[in-house]
C-alpha positions in Angstrom: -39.7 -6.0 15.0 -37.2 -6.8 12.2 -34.6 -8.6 13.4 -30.9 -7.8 12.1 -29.1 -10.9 10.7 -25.3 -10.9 10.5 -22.3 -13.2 10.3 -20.8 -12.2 13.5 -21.3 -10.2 16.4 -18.3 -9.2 18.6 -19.2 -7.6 21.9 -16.5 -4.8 22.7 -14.9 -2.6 21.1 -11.4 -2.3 23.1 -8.1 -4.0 21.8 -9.4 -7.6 22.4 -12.7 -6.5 19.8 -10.2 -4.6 17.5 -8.4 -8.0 17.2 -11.2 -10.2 16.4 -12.1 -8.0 13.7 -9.3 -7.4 12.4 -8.9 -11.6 12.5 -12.4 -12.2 10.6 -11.7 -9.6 8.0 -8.6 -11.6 7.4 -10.6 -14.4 6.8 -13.1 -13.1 4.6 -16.0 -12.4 7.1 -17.0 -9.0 6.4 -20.7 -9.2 7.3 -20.1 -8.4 11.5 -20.7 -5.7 13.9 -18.7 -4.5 16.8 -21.1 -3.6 19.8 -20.2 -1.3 22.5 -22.1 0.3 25.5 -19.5 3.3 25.5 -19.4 6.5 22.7 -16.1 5.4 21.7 -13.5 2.5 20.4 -10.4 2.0 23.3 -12.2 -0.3 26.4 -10.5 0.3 29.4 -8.0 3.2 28.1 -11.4 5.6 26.9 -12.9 4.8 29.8 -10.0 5.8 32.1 -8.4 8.9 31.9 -7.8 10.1 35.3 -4.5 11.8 35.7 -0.7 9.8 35.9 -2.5 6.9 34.2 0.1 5.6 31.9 0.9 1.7 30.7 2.8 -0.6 33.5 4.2 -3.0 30.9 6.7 -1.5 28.1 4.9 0.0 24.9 6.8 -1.9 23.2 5.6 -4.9 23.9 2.1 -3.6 25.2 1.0 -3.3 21.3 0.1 -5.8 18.3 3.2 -8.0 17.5 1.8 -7.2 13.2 1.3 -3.6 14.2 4.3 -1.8 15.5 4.4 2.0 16.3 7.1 3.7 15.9 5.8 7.2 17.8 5.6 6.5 21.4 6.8 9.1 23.5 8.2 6.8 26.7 8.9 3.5 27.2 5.8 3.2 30.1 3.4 5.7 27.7 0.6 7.6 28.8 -2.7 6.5 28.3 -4.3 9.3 25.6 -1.7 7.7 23.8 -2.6 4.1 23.9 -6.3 5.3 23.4 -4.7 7.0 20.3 -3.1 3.8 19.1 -6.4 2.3 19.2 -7.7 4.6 16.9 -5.3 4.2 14.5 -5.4 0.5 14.1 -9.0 0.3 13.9 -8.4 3.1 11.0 -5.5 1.5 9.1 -7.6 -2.0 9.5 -10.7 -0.6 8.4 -12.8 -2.3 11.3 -14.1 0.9 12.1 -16.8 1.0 10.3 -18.8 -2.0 11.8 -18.3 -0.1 15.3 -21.8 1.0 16.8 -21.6 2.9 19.8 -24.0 3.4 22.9 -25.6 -0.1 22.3 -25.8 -2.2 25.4 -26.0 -6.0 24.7 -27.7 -7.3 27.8 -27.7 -11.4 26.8 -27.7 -14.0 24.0 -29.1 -17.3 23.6 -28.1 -19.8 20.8 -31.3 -21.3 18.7 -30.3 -24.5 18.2 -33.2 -24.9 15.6 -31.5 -22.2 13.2 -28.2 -22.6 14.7 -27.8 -19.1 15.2 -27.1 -17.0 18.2 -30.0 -14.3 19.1 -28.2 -11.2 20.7 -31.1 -9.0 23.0 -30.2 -5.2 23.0 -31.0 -2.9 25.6 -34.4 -1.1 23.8 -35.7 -4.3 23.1 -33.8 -4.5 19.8 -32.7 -8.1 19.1 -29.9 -9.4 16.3 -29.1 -12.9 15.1 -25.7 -14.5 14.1 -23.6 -16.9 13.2 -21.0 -16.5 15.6 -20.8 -14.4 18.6 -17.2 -13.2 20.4 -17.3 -11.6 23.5 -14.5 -9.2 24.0 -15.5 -7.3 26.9 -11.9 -7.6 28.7 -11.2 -8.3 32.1 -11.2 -4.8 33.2 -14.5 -3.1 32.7 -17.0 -3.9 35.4 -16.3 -1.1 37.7 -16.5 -2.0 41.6 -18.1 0.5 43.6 -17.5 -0.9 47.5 -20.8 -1.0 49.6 -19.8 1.3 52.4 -22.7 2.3 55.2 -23.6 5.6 54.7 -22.2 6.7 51.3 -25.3 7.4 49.7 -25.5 10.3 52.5 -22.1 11.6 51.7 -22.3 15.0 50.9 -18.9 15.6 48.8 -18.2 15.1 45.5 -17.7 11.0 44.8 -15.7 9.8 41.8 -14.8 6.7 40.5 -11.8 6.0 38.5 -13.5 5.0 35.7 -15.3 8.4 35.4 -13.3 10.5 36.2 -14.0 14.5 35.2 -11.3 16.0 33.1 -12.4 19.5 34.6 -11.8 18.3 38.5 -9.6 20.1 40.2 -7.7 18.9 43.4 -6.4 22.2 44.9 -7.2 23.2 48.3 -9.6 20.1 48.3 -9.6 17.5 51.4 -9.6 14.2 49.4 -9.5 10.5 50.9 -8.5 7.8 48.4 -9.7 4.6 49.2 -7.9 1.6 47.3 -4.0 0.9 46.5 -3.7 -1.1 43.8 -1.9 0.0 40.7 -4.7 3.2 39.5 -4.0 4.0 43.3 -0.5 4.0 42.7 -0.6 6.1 39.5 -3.0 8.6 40.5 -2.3 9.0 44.6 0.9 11.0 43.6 -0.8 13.0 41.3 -3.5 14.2 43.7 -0.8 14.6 46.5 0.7 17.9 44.2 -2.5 19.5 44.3 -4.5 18.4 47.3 -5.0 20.2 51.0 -5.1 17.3 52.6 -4.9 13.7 51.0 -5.9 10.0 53.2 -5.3 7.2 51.9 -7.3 3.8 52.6 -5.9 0.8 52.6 -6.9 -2.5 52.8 -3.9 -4.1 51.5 -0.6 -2.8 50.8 0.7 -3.4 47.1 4.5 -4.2 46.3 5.8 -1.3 44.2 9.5 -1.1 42.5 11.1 1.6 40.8 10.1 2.7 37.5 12.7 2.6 34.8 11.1 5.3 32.2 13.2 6.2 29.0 11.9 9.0 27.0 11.7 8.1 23.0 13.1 11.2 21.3 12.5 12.5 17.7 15.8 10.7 16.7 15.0 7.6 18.0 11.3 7.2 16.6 12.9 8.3 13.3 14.9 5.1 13.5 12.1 3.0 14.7 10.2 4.1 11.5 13.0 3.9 8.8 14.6 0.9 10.3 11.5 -1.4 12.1 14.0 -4.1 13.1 15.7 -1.5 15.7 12.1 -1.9 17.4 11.3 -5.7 16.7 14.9 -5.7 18.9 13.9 -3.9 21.9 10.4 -5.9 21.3 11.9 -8.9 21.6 14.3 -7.4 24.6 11.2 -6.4 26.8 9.5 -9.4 26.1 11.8 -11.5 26.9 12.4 -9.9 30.0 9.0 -10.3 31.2 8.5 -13.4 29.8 11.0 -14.6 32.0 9.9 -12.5 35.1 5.8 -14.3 34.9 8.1 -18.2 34.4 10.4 -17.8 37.1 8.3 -15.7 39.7 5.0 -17.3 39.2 4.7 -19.8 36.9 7.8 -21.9 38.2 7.5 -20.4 41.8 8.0 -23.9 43.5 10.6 -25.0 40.7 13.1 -21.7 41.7 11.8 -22.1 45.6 11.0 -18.3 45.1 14.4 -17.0 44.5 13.2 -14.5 42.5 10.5 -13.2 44.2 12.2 -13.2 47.0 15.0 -10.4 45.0 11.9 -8.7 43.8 10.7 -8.1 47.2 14.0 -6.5 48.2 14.1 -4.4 45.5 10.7 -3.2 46.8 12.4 -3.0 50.2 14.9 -1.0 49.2 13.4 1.7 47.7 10.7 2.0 50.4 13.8 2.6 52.9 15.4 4.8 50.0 12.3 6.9 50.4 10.9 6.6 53.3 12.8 7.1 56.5 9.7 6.9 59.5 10.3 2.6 59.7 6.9 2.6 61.1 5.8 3.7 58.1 7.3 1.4 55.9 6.3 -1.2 57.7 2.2 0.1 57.0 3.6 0.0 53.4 4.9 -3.7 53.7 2.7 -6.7 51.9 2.4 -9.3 54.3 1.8 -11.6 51.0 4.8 -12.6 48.1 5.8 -11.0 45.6 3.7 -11.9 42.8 0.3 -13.0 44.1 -1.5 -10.0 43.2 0.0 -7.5 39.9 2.8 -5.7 41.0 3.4 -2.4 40.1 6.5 0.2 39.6 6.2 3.9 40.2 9.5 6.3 41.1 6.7 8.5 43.0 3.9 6.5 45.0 6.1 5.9 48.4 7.4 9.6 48.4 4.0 10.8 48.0 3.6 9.5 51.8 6.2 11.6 52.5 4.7 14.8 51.8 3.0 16.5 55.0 -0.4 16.7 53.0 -0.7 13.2 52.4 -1.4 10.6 55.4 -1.9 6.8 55.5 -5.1 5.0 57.0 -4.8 1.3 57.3 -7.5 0.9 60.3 -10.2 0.5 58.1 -13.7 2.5 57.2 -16.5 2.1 59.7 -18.9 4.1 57.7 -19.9 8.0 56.5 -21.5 10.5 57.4 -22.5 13.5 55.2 -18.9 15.4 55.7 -16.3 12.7 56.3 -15.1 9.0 56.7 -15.3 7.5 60.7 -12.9 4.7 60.7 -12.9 1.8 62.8 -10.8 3.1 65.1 -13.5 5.7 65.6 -11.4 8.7 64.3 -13.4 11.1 61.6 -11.9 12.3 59.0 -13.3 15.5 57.7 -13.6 15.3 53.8 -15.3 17.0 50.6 -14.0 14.5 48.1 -13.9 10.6 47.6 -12.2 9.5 45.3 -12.6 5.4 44.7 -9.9 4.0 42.9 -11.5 0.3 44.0 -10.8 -1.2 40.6 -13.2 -4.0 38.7 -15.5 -6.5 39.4 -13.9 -9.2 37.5 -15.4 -12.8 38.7 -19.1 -11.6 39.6 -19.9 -9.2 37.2 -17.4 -9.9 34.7 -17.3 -13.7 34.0 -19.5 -13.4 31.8 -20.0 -9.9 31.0 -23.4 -10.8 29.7 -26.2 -13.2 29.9 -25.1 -16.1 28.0 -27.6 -19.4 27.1 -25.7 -21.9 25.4 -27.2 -25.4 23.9 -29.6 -27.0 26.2 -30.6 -23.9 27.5 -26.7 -23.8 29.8 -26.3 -20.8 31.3 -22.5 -19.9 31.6 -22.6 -17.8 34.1 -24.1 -20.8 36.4 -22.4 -23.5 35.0 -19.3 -21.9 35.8 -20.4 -21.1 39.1 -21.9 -25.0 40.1 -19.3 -26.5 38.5 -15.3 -24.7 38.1 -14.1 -21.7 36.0 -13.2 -23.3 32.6 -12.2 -22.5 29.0 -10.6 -24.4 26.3 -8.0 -22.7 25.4 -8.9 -20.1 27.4 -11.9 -19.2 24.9 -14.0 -21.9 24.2 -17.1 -23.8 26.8 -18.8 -26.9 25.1 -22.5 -27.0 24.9 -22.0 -22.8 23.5 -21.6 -23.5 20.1 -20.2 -21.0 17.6 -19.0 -18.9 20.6 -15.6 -17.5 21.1 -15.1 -15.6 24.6 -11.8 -13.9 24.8 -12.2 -13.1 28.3 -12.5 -16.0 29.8 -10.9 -18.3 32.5 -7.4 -19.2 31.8 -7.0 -16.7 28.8 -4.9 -14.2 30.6 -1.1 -14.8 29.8 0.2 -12.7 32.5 1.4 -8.9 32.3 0.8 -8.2 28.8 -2.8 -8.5 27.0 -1.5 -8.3 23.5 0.3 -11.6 23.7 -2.9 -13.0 25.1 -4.7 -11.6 22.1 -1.9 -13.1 19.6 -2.8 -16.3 20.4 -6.5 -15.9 20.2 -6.3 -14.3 16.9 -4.0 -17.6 15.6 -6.9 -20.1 17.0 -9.3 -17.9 15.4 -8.0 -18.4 12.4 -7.0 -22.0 12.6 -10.8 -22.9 13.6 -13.1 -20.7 11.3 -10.5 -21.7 8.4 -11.4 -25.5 8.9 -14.9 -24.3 9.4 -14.8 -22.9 6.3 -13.2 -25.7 4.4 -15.5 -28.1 5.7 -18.3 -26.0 4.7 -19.6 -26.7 8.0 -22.3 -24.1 10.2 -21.2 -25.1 13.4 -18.3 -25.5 15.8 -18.5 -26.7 19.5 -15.4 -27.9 22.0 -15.9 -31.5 23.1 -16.1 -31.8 26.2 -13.5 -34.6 26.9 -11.2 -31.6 25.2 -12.3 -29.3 27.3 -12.3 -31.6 30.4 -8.4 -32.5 29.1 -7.2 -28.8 28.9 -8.7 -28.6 32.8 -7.1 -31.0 33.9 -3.4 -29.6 32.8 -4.1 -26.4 33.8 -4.7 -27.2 37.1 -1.8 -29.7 37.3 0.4 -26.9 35.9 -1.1 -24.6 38.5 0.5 -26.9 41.0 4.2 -25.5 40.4 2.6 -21.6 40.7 3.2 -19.3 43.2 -1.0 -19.1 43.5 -0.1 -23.0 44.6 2.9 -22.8 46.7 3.1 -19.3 47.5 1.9 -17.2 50.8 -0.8 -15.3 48.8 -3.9 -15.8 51.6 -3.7 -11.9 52.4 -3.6 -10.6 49.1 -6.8 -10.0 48.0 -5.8 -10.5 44.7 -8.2 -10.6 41.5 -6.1 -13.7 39.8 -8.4 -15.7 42.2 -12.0 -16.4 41.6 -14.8 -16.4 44.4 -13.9 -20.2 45.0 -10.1 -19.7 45.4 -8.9 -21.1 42.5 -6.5 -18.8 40.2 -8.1 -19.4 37.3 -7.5 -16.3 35.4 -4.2 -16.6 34.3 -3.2 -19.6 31.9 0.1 -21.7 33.3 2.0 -21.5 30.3 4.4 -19.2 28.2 3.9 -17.4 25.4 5.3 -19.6 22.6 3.4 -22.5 24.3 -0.3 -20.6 24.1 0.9 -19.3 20.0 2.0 -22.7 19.3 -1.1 -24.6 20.6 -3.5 -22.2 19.2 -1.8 -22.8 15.7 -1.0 -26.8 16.3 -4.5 -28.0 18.5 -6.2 -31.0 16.9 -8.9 -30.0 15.0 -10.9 -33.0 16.5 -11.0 -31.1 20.0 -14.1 -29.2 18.0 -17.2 -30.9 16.8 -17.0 -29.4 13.4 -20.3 -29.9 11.5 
């Protein structure tokens, strides 16, 4: 079998892809394909589409710092909008083209003899290249939970991630199960249309009030004739939540939680605005701080509890039978729809995506498990030469991925370019680099509310299977930009 040879392959073909590519072309690396197992560009926003999904950080800064759009309908926009977005920068970028579709990478090994990575395709298609770039996000391993008896349920069952465009919730009997922030978008949605609607939960989420302004036709006209007016309210929401991520979890034990602390009430408030049955509210209560787990805002998930239709279950599932849910308490509830909105997989399925053999025949996915989640600059492992993963530990910058990708794209560039220069075929971290940027990162960790914070009863995906909360990175946004354009060069074996 022929074997494809490129200069790069970049597995993904969401916003984190769409970046790299748009990063290689700028460097003059034309000669790359974009692999994705989905029929379309957008990651996580084609995937999902159920109904009320919608951004939970401000368009305006949920969006490429060099790619502004002046169009958005709302400040918290709907998702067939951010798919849409997605579409037009790989479009205007021209990264397009080197998008194949359907194609399901299932591992890669470097050849230390050619010095090339060998990509295996589902099909038994294999590829070779020069570099490889994961960009398979954090969000798209889909967690289906392994409850007794669901195989024998009778009902319809839907995931999130799949959802049906043609589904209709009237006059159905649906039981959620999950209430994390899809839950929160979608469970008021359902409760319009739905007969009855249960609602499982495992842990309750913190939820503030949504503050949603509508973009009108004059406004987006001055967004587009004057950019600055939106580099303004950029900057603005940015700044806001850059803040918000330093002083409630970064800097938790510097500010002794002040602000965490006024988050919660805010969260307290509106639940009593809301909801007047204090037993009740007190079902809806975390029992963890503010901050441990991704908050959410939503002007309509606590009153859909209020609607007769719509009933809380906080007892836990038992198992089911062919027609309902039996909870632990022993009470059946009588069903003809699931609906899971469980989330992702992140730290067993997702870290790595794929099978990855480095040099020496190191496989990441062990090493990270025998030894501690780990990244250079949140994207590079030594011993995996030529290999850039964007989603890896410590990569995540907090609420917004685009600022996460803004860095990567500046180290990108900053390492191929002395690559280039050098005329050089390979580059690999050290590991006394890597071993370094460990080090601070957990010593930053330290001052975090994952640290000094009450966040044993959150259940909250920041934390891998050991405990550690190694998938954010400890440091702001200028800090990340400024390292990934500033590190020294001898952190890389370059040769």
């Amino acid at each position: 079998m022929t074997t494809e040879q490129l200069d790069a392959v970049i597995v993904g073909a969401g916003f984190a892809g769409i970046g790299a590519a748009i990063q290689l072309k700028r460097l003059g690396i034309d000669d790359f394909v974009i692999l994705d197992r989905e029929d379309d560009l957008g990651g996580t926003w084609y995937v999902n589409h159920y109904p009320g999904l919608a951004v939970d950080v401000p368009t305006t800064t949920y969006s490429y710092f060099f790619e502004p759009n002046p169009n958005w309908s709302r400040l918290f926009t709907p998702g067939p909008e951010i798919k849409q977005y997605a579409d037009d920068v790989a479009d205007k970028y021209d990264v397009r083209k080197h998008m194949r579709f359907s194609t399901t990478v299932e591992g890669a090994r470097w050849d230390e003899d050619a010095n090339v990575w060998r990509i295996a395709l589902a099909g038994g298609e294999t590829m070779t290249a020069r570099y490889l770039i994961t960009a398979t996000g954090f969000l798209s391993q889909p967690k289906v939970p392994d409850i007794p008896g669901i195989a024998g349920f009778e009902g319809k069952v839907i995931h999130t991630t799949e959802w049906e465009d043609d589904f209709d919730a009237t006059g159905r009997r649906i039981a959620v199960i999950g209430t994390g922030a899809t839950a929160v978008q979608l469970i008021p949605e359902l409760a319009k249309r739905a007969a009855d609607l249960t609602v499982y939960q495992r842990t309750p989420i913190w939820v503030v009030p949504k503050v949603d302004l509508r973009f009108g036709e004059r406004t987006k006209r001055m967004f587009a004739r004057i950019p600055l007016t939106q580099r303004v309210l950029r900057w603005l929401t940015d700044s806001i939540y850059e803040v918000m991520v330093s002083v409630g979890v970064r800097h938790y034990r510097t500010f002794r939680g002040r602000f965490n602390i006024s988050a919660a009430d805010l969260s307290k408030l509106h639940r009593f605005a809301v909801i007047r049955d204090p037993e009740l509210r007190r079902r809806l209560t975390p029992d963890y701080d503010f901050g441990c787990k991704r908050p959410t805002f939503s002007n309509g998930y606590y009153r859909a509890f209020t609607k007769p239709n719509v009933h809380l279950q906080d007892a836990g599932i038992d198992h089911l039978d062919a027609d309902g849910i039996i909870g632990k308490d022993g009470t059946k509830n009588a069903i003809d729809t699931l609906v899971l909105a469980t989330g992702f997989d992140l730290w067993e399925a997702n870290f790595p995506a794929i099978e990855v053999i480095g040099r020496d025949g190191r496989d990441l996915g062990k090493w990270w498990r025998d030894t501690r989640f780990q990244a250079y600059q949140g994207v590079s492992m030594p011993y995996f030469p030529n290999y850039l993963s964007l989603a890896s530990p410590y990569a995540f910058l907090g609420l917004n991925f685009f600022n996460t990708m803004e860095y990567q794209m500046r180290l990108m560039d900053r390492l191929l370019s002395e690559v280039k220069r050098r005329g050089a075929t390979t580059f690999e971290v050290t590991e006394e680099a890597n071993a370094a940027f460990l080090d601070r990162m957990t010593e930053l960790l330290g001052d975090s509310i994952f640290t000094a914070g009450n966040c044993g009863s959150a259940n909250s995906y920041y934390f891998n299977p050991a405990g550690e909360p190694t998938l954010l990175r400890p440091s702001s946004t200028e800090t990340a930009i400024r390292e990934a354009s500033e590190f020294p060069l001898a952190d890389y074996q370059i040769a």
